[in-house]
C-alpha positions as CSV (number, residue, x, y, z in Angstrom):
1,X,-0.8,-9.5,11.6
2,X,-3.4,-9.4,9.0
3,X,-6.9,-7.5,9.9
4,X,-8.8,-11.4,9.7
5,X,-7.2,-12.3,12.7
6,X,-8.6,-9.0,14.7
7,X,-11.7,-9.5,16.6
8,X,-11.3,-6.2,19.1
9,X,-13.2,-3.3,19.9
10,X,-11.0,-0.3,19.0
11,X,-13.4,2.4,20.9
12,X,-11.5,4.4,23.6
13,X,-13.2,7.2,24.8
14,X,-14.8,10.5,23.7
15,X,-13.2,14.4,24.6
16,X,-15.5,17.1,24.7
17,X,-13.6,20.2,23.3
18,X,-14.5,24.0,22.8
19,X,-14.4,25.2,19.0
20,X,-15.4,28.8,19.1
21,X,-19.0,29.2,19.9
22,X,-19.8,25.2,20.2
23,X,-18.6,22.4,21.8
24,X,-17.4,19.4,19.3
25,X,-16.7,15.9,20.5
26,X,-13.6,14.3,19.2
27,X,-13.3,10.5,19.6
28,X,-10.3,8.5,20.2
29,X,-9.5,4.6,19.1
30,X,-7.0,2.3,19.6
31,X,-5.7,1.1,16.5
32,X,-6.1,-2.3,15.7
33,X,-3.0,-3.8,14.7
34,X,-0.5,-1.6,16.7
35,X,-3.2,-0.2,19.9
36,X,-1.4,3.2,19.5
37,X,-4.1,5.8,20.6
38,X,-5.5,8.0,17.4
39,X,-7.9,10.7,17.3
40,X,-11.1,10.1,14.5
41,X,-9.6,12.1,12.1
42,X,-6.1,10.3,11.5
43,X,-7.5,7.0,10.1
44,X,-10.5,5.2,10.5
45,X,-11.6,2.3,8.2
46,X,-15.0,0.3,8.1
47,X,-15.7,-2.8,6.5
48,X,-19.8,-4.0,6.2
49,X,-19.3,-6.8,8.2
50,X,-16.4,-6.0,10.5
51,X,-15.3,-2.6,11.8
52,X,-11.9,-1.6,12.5
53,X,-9.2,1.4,12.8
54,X,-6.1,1.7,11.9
55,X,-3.5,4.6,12.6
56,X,-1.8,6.0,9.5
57,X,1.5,3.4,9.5
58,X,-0.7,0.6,10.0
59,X,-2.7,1.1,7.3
60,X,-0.3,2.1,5.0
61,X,1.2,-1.4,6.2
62,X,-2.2,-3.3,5.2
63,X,-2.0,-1.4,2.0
64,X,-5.4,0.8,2.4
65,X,-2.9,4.3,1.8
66,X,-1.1,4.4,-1.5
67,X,2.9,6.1,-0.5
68,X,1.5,9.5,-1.5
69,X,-1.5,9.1,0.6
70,X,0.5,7.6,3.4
71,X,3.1,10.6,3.3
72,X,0.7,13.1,3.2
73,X,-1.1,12.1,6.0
74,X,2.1,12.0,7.8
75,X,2.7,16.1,6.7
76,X,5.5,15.0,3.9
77,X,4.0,16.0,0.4
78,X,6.9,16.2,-1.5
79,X,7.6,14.6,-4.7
80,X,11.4,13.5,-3.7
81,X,10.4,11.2,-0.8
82,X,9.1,7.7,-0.9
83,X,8.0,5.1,1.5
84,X,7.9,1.6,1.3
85,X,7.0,-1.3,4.0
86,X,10.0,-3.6,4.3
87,X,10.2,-6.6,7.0
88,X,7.0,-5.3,8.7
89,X,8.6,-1.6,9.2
90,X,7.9,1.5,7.4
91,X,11.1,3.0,5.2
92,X,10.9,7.1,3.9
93,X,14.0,8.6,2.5
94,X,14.9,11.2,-0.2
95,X,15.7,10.9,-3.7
96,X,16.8,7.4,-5.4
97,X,17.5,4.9,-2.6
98,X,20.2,2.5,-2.7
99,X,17.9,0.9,-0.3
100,X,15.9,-0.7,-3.3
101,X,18.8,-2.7,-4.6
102,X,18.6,-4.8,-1.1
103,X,15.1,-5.2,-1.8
104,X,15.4,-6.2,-5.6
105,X,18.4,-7.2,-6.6
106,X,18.9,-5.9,-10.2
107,X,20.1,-9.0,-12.4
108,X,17.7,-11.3,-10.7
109,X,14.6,-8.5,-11.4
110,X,16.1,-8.3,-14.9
111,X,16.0,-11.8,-15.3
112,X,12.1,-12.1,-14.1
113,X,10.8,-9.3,-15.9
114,X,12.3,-10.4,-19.8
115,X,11.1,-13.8,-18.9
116,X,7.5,-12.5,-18.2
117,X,7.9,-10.4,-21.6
118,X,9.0,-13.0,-23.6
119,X,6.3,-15.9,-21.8
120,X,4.1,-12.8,-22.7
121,X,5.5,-12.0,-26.4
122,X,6.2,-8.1,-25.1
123,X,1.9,-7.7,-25.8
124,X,0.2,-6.1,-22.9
125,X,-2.4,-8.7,-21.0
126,X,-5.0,-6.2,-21.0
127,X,-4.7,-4.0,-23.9
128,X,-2.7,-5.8,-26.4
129,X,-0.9,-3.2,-27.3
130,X,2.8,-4.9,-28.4
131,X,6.2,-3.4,-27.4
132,X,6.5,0.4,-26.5
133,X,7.4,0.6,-22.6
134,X,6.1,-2.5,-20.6
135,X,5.9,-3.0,-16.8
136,X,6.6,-6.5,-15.1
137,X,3.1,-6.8,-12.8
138,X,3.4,-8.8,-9.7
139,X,0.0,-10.1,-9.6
140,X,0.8,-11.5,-5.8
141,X,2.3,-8.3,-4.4
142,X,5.6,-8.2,-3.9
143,X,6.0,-7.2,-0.6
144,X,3.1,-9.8,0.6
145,X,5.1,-12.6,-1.1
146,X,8.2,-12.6,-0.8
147,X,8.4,-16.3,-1.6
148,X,6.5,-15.3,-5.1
149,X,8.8,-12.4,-6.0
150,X,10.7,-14.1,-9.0
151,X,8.1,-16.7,-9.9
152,X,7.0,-16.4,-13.8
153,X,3.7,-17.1,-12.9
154,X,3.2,-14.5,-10.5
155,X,4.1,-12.3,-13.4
156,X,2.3,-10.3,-15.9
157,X,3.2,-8.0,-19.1
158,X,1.2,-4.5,-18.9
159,X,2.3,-1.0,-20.5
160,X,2.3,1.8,-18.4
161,X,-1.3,2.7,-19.1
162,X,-2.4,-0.9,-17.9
163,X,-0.5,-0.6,-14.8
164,X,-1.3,2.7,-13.6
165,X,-4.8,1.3,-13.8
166,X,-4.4,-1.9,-12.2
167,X,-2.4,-0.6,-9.3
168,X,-5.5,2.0,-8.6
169,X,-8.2,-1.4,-9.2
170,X,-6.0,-2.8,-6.4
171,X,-6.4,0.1,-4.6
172,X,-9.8,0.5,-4.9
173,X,-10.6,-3.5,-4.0
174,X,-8.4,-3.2,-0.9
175,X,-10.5,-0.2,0.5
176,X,-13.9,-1.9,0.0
């Protein structure tokens, strides 16, 4: 479900709690792609227009957490373990996943990222900087689109600068 089609109020209720010499409300929202119950402080996302919550998994799901940010804020901060959102569940594990080569099957990435390089003459779209170590962008994510994944046109040559700084853009646009 994308967050367009939600048109819910997420408010739940409000607990009064001691903390030391005062009292302190905490609120509680339902989240509002899953309806699990969570407390202000575990995720809680605004747009101008149309407000809305989202527990952690959910919004890591919608893409508003980066992995880190989503493991973190599930109390995993360590470098070894990743996350990923795969057929509309969330996936951590340890170390190098054989899990990956389901999800991108080697010779066919291969395949897609040298044709993107050579479509793009191995020169970086934003920088022009040619050769040295390039990245394959999905411009369409590639967990959004699955039916896009191998298309040439929903490619794009960036070095690692680049794509570090498009990946944050992204970031950035999805959260505003």
């Amino acid at each position: 479900m994308l967050l367009k089609e939600i048109d819910t109020v997420s408010y739940l209720m409000t607990n009064k709690v001691i903390n030391g010499d005062v009292i302190t409300s905490i609120e509680y929202y339902l989240c509002d792609r899953c309806k699990k119950k969570i407390c202000e402080s575990d995720w809680y996302f605004s747009q101008k227009k149309k407000p809305f919550h989202l527990c952690n998994e959910c919004a890591f799901k919608e893409g508003f957490f980066s992995e880190k940010d989503f493991l973190k804020s599930s109390g995993i901060d360590l470098e070894s373990i990743h996350a990923i959102v795969y057929n509309g569940g969330v996936f951590i594990w340890l170390g190098r996943s054989p899990f990956l080569k389901h999800i991108r099957p080697q010779s066919t990435t291969k395949k897609w990222r040298e044709e993107v390089f050579a479509r793009d003459n191995y020169i970086c779209q934003k920088c022009s900087q040619k050769g040295g170590f390039l990245n394959a962008h999905h411009i369409k994510l590639y967990s959004k689109y699955p039916e896009l994944r191998f298309e040439i046109s929903n490619g794009l040559t960036l070095c690692v600068v680049c794509h570090k700084k498009e990946h944050l853009r992204c970031r950035k646009n999805a959260q505003n």
